[in-house]
DRENDO-1510 file (C-alpha; in Angstrom, 1 decimal, always signed):
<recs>
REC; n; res; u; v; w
REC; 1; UNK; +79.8; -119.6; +35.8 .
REC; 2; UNK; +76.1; -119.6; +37.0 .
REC; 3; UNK; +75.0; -121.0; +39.9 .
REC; 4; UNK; +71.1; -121.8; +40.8 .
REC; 5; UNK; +70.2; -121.6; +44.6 .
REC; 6; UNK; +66.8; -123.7; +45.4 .
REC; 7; UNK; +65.0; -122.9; +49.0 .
REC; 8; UNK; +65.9; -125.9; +51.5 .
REC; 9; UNK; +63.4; -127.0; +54.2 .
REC; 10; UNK; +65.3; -127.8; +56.6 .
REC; 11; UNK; +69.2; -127.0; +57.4 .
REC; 12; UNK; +71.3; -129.4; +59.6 .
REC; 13; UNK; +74.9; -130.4; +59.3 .
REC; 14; UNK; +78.3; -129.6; +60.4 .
REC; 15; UNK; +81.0; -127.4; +58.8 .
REC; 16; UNK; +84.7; -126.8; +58.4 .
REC; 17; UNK; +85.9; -123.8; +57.3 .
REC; 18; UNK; +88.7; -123.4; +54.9 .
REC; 19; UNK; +91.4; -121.2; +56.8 .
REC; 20; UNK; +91.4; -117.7; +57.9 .
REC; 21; UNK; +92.5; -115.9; +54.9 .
REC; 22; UNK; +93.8; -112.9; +57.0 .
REC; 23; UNK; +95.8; -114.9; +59.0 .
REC; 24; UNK; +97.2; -117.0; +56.5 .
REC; 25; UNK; +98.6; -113.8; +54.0 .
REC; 26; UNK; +100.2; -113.3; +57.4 .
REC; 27; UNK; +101.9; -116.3; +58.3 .
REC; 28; UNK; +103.3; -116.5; +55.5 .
REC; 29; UNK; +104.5; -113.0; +54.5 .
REC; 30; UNK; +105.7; -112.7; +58.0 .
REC; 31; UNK; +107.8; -115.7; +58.1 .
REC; 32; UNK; +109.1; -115.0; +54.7 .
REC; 33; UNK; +110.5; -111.9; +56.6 .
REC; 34; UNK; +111.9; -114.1; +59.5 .
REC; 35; UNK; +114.9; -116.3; +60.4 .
REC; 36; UNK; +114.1; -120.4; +60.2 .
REC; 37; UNK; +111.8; -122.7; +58.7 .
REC; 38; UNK; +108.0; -122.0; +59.4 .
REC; 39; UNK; +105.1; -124.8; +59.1 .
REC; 40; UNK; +101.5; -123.1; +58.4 .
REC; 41; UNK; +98.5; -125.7; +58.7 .
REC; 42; UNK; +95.3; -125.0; +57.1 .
REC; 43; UNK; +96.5; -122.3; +55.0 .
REC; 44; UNK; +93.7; -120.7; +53.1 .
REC; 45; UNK; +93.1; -122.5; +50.0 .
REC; 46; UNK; +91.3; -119.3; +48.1 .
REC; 47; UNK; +93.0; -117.1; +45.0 .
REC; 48; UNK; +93.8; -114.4; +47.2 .
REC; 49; UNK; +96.1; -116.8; +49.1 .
REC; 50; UNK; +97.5; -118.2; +46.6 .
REC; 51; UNK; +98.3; -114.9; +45.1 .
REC; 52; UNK; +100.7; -114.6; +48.5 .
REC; 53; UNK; +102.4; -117.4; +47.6 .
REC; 54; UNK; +103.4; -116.8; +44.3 .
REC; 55; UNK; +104.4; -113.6; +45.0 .
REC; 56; UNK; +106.4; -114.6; +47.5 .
REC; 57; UNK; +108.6; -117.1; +45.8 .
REC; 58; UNK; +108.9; -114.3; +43.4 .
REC; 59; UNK; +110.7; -112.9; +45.7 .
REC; 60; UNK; +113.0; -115.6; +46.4 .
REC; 61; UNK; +110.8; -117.3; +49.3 .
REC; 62; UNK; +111.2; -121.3; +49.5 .
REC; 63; UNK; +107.9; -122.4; +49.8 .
REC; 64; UNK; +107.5; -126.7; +49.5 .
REC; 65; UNK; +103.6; -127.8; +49.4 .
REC; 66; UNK; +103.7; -130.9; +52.3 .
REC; 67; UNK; +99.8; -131.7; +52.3 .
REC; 68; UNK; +96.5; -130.1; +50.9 .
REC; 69; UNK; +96.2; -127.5; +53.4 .
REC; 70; UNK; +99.8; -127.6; +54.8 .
REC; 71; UNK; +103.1; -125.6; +53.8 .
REC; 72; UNK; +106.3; -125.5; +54.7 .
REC; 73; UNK; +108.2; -122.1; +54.3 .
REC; 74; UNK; +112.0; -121.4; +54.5 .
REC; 75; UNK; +112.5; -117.1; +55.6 .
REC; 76; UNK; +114.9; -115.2; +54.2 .
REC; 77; UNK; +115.6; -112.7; +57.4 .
REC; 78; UNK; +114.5; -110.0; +55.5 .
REC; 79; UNK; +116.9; -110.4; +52.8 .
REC; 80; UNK; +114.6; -111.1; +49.9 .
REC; 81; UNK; +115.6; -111.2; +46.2 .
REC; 82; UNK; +114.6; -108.4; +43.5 .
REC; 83; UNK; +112.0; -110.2; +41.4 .
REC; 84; UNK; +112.5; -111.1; +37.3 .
REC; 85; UNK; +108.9; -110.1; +36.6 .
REC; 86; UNK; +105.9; -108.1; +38.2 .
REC; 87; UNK; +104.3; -109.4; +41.2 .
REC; 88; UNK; +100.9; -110.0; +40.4 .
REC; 89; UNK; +98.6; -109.7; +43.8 .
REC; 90; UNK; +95.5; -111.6; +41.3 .
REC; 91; UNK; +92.3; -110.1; +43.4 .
REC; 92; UNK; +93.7; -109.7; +47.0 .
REC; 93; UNK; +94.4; -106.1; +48.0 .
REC; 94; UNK; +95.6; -107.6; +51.1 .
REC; 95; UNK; +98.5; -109.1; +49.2 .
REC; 96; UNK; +99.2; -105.8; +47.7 .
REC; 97; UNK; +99.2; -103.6; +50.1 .
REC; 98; UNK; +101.1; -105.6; +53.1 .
REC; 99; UNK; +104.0; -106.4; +50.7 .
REC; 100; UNK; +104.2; -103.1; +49.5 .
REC; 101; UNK; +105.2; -102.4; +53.2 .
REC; 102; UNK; +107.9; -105.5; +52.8 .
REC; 103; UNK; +109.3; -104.1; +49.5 .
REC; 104; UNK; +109.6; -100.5; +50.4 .
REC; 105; UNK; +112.8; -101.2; +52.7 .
REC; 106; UNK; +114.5; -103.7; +50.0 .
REC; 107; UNK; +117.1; -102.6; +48.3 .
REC; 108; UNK; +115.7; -103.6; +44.7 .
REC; 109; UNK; +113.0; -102.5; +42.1 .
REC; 110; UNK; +109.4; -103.7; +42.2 .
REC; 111; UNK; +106.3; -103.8; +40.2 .
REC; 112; UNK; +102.9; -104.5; +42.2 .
REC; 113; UNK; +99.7; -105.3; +39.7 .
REC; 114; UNK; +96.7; -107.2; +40.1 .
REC; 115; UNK; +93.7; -108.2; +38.0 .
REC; 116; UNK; +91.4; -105.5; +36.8 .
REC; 117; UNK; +89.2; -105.0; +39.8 .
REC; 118; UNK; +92.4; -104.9; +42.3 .
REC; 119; UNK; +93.9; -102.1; +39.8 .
REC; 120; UNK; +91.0; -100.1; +40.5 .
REC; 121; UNK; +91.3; -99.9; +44.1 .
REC; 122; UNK; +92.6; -96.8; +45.6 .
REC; 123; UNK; +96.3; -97.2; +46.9 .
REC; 124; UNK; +96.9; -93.6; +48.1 .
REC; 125; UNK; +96.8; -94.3; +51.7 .
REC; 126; UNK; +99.5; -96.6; +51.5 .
REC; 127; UNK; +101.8; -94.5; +49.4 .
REC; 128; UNK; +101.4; -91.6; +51.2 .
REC; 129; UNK; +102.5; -92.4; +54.6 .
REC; 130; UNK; +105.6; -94.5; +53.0 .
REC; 131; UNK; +106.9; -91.9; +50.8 .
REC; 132; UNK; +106.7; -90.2; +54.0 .
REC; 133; UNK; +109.3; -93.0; +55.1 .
REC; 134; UNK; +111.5; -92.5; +52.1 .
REC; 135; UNK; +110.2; -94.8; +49.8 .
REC; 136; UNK; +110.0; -93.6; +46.1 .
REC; 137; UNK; +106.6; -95.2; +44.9 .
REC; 138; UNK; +104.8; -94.2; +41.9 .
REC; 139; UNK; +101.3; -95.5; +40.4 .
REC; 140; UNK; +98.7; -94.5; +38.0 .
REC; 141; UNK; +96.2; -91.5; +38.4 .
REC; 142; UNK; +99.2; -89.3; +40.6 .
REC; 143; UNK; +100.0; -92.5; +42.5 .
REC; 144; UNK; +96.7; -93.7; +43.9 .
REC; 145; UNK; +95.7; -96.6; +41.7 .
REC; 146; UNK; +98.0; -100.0; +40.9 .
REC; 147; UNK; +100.3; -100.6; +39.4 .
REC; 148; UNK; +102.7; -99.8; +41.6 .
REC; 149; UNK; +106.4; -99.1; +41.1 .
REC; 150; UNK; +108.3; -99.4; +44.6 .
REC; 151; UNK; +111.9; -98.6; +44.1 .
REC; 152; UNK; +113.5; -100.0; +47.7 .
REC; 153; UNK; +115.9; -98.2; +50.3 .
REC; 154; UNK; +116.3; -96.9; +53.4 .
REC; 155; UNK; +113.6; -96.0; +55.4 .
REC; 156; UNK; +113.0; -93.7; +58.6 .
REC; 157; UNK; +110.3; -93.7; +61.1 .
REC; 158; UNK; +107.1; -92.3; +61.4 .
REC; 159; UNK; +104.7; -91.0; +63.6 .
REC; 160; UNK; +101.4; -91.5; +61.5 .
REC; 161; UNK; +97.6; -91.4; +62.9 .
REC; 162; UNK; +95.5; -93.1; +59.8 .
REC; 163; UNK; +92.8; -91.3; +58.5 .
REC; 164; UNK; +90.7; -94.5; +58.9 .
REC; 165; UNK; +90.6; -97.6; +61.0 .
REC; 166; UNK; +92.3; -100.2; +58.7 .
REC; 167; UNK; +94.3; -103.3; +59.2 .
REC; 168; UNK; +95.6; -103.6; +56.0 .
REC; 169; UNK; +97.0; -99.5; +56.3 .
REC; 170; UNK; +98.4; -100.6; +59.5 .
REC; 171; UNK; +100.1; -103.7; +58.7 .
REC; 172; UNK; +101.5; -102.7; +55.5 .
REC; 173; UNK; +103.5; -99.5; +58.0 .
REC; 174; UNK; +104.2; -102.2; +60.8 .
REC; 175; UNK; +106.1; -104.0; +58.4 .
REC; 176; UNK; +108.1; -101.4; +56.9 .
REC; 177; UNK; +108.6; -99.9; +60.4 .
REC; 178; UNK; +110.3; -103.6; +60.9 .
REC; 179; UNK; +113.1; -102.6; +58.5 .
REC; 180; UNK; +113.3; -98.6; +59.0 .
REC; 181; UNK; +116.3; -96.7; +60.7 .
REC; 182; UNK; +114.6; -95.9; +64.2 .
REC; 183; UNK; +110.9; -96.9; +65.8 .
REC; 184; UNK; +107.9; -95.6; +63.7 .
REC; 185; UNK; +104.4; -94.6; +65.8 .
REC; 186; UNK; +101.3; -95.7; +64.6 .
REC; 187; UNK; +98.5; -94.1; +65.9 .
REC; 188; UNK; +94.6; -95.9; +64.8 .
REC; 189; UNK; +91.1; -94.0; +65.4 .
REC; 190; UNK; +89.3; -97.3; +66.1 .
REC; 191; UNK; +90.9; -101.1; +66.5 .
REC; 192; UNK; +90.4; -102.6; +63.2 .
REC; 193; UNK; +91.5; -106.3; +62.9 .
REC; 194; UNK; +95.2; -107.4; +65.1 .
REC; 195; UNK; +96.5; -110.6; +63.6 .
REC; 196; UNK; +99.3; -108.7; +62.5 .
REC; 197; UNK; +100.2; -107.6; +65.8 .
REC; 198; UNK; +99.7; -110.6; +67.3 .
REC; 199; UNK; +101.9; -112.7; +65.1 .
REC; 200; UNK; +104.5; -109.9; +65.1 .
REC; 201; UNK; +104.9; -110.1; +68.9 .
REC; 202; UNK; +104.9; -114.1; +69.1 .
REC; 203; UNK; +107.6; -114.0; +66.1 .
REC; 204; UNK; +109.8; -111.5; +68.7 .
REC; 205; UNK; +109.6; -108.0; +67.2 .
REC; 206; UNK; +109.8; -104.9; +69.0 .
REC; 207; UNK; +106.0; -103.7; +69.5 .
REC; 208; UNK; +104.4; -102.0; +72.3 .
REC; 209; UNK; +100.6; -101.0; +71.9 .
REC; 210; UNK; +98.9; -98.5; +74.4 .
REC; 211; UNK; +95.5; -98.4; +73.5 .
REC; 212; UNK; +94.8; -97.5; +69.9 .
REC; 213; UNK; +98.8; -96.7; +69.3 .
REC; 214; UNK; +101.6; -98.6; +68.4 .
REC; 215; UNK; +105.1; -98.3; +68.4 .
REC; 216; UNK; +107.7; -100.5; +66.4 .
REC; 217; UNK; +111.3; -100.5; +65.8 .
REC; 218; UNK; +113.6; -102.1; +63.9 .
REC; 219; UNK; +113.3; -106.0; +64.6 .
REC; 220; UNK; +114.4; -109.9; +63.8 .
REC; 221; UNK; +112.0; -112.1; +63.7 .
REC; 222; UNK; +112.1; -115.9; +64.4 .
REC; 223; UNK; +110.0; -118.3; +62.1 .
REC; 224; UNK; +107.3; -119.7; +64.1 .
REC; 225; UNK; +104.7; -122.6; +63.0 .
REC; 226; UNK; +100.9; -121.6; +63.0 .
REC; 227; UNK; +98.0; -123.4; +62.5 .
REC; 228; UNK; +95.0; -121.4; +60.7 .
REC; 229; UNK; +91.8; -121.3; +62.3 .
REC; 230; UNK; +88.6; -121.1; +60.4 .
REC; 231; UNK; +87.5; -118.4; +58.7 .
REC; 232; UNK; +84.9; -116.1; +60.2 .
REC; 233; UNK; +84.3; -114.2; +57.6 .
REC; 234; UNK; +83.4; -117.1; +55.7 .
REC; 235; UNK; +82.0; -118.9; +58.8 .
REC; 236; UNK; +79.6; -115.7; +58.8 .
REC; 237; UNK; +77.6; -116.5; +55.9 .
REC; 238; UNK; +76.3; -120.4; +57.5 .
REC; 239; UNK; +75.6; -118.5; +60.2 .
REC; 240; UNK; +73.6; -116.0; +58.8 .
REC; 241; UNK; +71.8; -119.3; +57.3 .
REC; 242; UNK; +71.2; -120.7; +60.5 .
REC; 243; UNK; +69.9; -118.4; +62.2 .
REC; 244; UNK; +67.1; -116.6; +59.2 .
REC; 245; UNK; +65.9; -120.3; +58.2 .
REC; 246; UNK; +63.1; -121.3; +60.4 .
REC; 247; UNK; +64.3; -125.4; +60.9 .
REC; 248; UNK; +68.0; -125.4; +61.1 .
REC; 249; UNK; +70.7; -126.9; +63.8 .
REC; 250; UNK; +74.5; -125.6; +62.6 .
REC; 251; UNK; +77.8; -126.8; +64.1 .
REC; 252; UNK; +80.6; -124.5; +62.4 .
REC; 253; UNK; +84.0; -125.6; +63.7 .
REC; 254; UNK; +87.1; -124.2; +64.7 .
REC; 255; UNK; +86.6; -121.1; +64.1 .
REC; 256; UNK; +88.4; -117.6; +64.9 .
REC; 257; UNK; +86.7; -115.6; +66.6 .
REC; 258; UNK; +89.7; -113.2; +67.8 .
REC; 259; UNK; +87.9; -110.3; +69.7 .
REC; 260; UNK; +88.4; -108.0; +66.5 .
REC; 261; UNK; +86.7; -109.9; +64.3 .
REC; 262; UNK; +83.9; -111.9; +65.9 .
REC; 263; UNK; +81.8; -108.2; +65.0 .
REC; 264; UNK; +79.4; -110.7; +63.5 .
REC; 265; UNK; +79.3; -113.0; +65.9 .
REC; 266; UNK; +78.3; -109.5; +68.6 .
REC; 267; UNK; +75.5; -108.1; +66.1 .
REC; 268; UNK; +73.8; -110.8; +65.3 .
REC; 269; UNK; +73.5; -111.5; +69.2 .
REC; 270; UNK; +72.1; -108.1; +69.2 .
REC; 271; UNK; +69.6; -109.0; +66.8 .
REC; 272; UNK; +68.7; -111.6; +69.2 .
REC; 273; UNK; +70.0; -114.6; +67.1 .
REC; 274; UNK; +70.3; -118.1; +68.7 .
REC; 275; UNK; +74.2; -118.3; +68.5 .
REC; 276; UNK; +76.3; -120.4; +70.9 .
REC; 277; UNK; +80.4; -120.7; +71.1 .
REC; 278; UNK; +81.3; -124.3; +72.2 .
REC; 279; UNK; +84.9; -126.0; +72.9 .
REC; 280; UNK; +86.4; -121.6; +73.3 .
REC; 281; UNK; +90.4; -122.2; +73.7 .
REC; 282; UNK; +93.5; -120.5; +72.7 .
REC; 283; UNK; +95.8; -121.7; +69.7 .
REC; 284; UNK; +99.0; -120.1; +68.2 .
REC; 285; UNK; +97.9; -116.6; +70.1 .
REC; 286; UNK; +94.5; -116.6; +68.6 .
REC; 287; UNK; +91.1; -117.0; +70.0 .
REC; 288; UNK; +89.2; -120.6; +68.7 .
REC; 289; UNK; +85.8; -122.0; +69.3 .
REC; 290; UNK; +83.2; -124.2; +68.2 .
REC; 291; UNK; +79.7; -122.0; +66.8 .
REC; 292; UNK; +76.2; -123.7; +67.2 .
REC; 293; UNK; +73.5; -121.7; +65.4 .
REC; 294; UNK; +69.4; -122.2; +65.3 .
REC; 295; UNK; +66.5; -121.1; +64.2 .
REC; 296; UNK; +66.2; -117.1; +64.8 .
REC; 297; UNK; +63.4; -114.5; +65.4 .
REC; 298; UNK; +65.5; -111.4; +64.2 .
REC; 299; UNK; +65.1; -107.8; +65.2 .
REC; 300; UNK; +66.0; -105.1; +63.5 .
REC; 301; UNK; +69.2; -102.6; +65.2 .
REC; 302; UNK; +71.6; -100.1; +64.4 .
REC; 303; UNK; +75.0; -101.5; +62.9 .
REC; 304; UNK; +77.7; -98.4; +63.1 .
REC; 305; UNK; +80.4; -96.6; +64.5 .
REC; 306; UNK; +82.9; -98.9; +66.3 .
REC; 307; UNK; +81.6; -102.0; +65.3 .
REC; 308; UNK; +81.9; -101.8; +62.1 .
REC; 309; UNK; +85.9; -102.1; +61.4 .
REC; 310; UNK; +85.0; -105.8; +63.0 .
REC; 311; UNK; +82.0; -106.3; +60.7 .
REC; 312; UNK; +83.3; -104.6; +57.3 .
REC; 313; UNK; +83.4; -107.8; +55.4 .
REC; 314; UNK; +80.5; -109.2; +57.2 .
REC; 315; UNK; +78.4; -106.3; +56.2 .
REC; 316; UNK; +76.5; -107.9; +52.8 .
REC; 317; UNK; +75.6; -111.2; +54.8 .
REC; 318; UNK; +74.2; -108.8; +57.4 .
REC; 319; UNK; +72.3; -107.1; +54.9 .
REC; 320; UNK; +70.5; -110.0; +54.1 .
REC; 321; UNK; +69.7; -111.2; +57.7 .
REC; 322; UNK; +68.3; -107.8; +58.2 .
REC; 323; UNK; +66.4; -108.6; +55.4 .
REC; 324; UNK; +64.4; -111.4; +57.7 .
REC; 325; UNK; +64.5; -109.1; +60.9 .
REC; 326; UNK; +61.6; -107.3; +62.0 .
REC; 327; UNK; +61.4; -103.7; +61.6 .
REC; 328; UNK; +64.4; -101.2; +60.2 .
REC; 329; UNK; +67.9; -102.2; +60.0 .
REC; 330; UNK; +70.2; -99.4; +59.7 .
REC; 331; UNK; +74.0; -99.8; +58.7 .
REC; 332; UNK; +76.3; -96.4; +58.8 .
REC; 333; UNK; +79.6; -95.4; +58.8 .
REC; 334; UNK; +80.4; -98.1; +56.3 .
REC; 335; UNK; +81.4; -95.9; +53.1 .
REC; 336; UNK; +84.6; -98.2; +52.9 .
REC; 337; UNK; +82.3; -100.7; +51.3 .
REC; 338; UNK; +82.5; -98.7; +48.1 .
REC; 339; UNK; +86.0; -99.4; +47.3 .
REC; 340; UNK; +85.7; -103.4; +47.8 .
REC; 341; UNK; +85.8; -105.3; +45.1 .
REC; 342; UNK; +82.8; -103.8; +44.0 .
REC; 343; UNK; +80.3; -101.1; +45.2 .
REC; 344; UNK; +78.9; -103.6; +48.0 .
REC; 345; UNK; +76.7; -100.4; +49.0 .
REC; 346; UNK; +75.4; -100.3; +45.9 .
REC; 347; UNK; +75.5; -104.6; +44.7 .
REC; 348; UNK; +73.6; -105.6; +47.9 .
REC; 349; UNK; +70.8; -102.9; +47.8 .
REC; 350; UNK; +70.4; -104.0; +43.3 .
REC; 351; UNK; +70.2; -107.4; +44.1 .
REC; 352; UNK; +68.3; -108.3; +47.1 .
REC; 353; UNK; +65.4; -105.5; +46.0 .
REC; 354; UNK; +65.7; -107.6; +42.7 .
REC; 355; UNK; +64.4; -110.4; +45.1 .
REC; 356; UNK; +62.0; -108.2; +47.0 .
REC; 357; UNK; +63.8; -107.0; +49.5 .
REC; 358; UNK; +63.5; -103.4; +50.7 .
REC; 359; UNK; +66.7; -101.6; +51.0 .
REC; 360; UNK; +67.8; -97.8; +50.1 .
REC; 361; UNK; +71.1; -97.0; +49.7 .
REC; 362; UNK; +72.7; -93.7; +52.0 .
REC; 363; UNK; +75.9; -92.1; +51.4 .
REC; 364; UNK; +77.7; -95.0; +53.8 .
REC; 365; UNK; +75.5; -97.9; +54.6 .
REC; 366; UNK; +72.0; -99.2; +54.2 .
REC; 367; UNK; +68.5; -98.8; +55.4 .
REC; 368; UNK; +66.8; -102.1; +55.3 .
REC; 369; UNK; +63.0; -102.8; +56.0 .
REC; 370; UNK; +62.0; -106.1; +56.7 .
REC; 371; UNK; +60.9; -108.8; +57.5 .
REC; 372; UNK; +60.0; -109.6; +53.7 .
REC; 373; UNK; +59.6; -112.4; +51.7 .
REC; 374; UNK; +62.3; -112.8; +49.2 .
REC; 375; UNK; +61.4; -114.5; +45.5 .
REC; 376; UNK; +64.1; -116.1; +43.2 .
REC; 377; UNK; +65.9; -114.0; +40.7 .
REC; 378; UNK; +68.8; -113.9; +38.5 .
REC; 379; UNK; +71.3; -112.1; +40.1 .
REC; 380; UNK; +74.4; -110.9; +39.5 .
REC; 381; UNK; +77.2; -111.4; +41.7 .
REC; 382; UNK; +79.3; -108.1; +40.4 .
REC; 383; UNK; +82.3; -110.2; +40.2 .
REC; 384; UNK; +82.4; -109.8; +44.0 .
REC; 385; UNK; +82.7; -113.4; +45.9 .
REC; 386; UNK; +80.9; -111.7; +49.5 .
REC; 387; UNK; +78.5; -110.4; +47.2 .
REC; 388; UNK; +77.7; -113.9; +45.4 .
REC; 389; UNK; +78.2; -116.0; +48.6 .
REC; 390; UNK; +75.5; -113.6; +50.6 .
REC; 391; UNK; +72.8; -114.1; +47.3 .
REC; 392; UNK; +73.4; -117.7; +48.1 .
REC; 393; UNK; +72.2; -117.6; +51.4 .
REC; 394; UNK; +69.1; -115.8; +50.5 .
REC; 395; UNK; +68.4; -117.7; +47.7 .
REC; 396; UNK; +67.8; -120.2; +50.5 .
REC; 397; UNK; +65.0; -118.5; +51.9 .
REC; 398; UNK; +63.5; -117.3; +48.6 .
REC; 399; UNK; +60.5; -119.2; +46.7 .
REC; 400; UNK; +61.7; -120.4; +43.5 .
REC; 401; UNK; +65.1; -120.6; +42.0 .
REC; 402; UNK; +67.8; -117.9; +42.2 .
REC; 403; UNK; +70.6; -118.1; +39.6 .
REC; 404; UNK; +73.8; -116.1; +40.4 .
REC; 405; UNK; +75.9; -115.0; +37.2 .
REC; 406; UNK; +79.4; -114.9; +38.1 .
REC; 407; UNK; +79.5; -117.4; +40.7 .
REC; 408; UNK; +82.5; -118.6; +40.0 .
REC; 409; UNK; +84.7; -115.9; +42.0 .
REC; 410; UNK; +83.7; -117.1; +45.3 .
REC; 411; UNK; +87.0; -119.5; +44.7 .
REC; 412; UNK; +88.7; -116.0; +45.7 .
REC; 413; UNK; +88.1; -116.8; +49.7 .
REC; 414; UNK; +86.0; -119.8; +49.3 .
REC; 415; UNK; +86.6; -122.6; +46.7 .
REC; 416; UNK; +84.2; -125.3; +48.5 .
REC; 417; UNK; +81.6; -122.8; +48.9 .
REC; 418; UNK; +79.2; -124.6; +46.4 .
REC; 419; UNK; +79.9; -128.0; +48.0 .
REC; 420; UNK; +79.6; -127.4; +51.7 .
REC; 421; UNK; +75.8; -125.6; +50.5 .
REC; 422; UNK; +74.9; -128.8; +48.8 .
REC; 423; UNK; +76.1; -130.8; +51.9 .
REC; 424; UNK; +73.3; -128.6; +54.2 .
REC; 425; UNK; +70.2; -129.8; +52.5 .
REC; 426; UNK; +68.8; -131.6; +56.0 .
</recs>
């Protein structure tokens, strides 16, 4: 699909987000895991979702559709069935790596694959640390790339630091510590992302975190209902839009801005971006709030070190606000963007010089000059939907027209993403 992108002068309107798509592979692969009948309300309508689902009634989960955005899910207390045919995660690594966790304590054979890109994603630091448990797990390339074969058993504890700060390495050892023989210790460099922990505790499991290290053992959980809050990640890109065009007024609603992921929200404040949270409460154990964004003189700052587990899939959208900032923009520590979906390194800096931006690649992040003035292009959204929704948002700002090959894959997080841009033009 290609998608043109025409400047707008003005930006008003308010926006509803589609649901968080982290917390939604959650609720639902946690209550599949759990004892009872679970509701989950504005579950993320995006592929990578979806890909959750079907996998999960692959493995036996009762899963009954009640309204557009609402499901009803039936647990199986951890007793799920060996599936008839390979459980295909589509795009989502998510989906991939935190049921590999589930399916290394069954007792049964499984076969985790995903579409090309997802098959190129390195898997070694999952299968390390649960053949470490007992798990016998092999994949292509001396078991570092999907598909993965996860033959089921009994698992012990571990004590594990991870090499890197990573929610889905984390969750995916949480939930096979749920079903190992004694407590496992999980020991993280930096907080990354802790919707797993969250729902884990609220759903009764045995978890106690000290810091940066947690320890789990061998837990029931109880089915409990959740209602999704908005995405921030998608959420970050209207943003962005709000605060770079120079005559906008943005109400983005209900949106999660748990204190591990609002990494956006904490930067662009840095950058000194007009950005207010309206209507803050607390729903289903996560933080929820209103976001009213304006017009924006940017500066440019340092993004890296700590921050960055809270801003990883923020990162391209920041790129091109830093685009519109004055002075340098520099992004480290941020070589995980490699192994996305694409090179987003590599993607962001192609496309947005192809607009005239200034950007130069490093090692692990970005070094972005600006303010400039970006032109329309064709562009090329690398098959990545973060990449293709950030070229939108500059394609706003640009003079002319800019056309985005490949457009189409921002139905992986974000399958009104074209409409609700349309709906903007004040």
């Amino acid at each position: 699909m290609r998608q043109g992108v025409t400047p707008r002068r003005r930006l008003d309107g308010d926006i509803s987000l589609p649901g968080d798509k982290s917390i939604s592979h959650r609720a639902a692969i946690l209550n599949s895991l759990a004892y009872g009948t679970a509701v989950i309300s504005n579950y993320g309508p995006g592929e990578d979702c979806l890909s959750t689902l079907r996998c999960l009634a692959s493995l036996g989960i009762e899963i009954t559709q009640t309204a557009a955005d609402q499901l009803t899910l039936v647990g199986s207390d951890r007793d799920l069935k060996e599936p008839a045919n390979v459980l295909d995660a589509g795009n989502s690594g998510t989906t991939m790596r935190l049921l590999a966790g589930v399916v290394a304590g069954q007792q049964f054979h499984s076969i985790l694959t995903g579409d090309p890109s997802l098959r190129s994603r390195p898997m070694g630091r999952i299968i390390e640390p649960l053949q470490r448990m007992g798990a016998t797990i092999h994949g292509r390339r001396r078991d570092t790339l999907p598909p993965l074969s996860i033959l089921g058993g009994t698992l012990q504890g571990l004590d594990y630091a991870l090499p890197v700060p990573s929610a889905q390495l984390k969750s995916c050892l949480l939930l096979a510590g749920l079903s190992a023989t004694e407590k496992s210790v999980i020991r993280e460099p930096t907080q990354s992302r802790d919707h797993t922990e969250r729902m884990l505790i609220i759903m009764g499991a045995s978890l106690t975190i000290l810091g940066n290290t947690m320890t789990v053992s061998p837990s029931r959980l109880k089915a409990q209902d959740v209602v999704v809050p908005g995405d921030i990640s998608s959420g970050a890109f209207w943003i962005v839009a709000g605060v770079v065009h120079p005559d906008s007024r943005l109400l983005i609603r209900n949106v999660g801005i748990n204190q591990t992921r609002r990494g956006v929200i904490d930067v662009l404040r840095q950058m000194g971006a007009n950005l207010h949270i309206k209507n803050e409460r607390v729903e289903g154990g996560e933080e929820v709030g209103d976001i009213y964004v304006t017009s924006s003189d940017l500066e440019g700052i340092e993004i890296s070190g700590p921050v960055i587990p809270r801003v990883i899939d923020e990162l391209p959208i920041l790129a091109v606000a830093a685009c519109f900032a004055k002075g340098k923009t520099l992004i480290r520590d941020a070589a995980e963007l490699r192994i996305k979906e694409t090179d987003r390194i590599r993607a962001m800096a192609l496309e947005l010089n192809r607009m005239g931006g200034d950007l130069q690649e490093t090692a692990d992040g970005l070094v972005i000059n600006g303010p400039k003035t970006l032109h329309g292009a064709r562009c090329s959204s690398h098959g990545d939907h973060r990449v293709a929704m950030s070229l939108a948002i500059a394609g706003l700002m640009a003079t002319g027209e800019t056309v985005i090959d490949g457009a189409e894959c921002t139905a992986v997080s974000y399958p009104k993403f074209w409409e609700h841009l349309e709906s903007l033009g004040g």
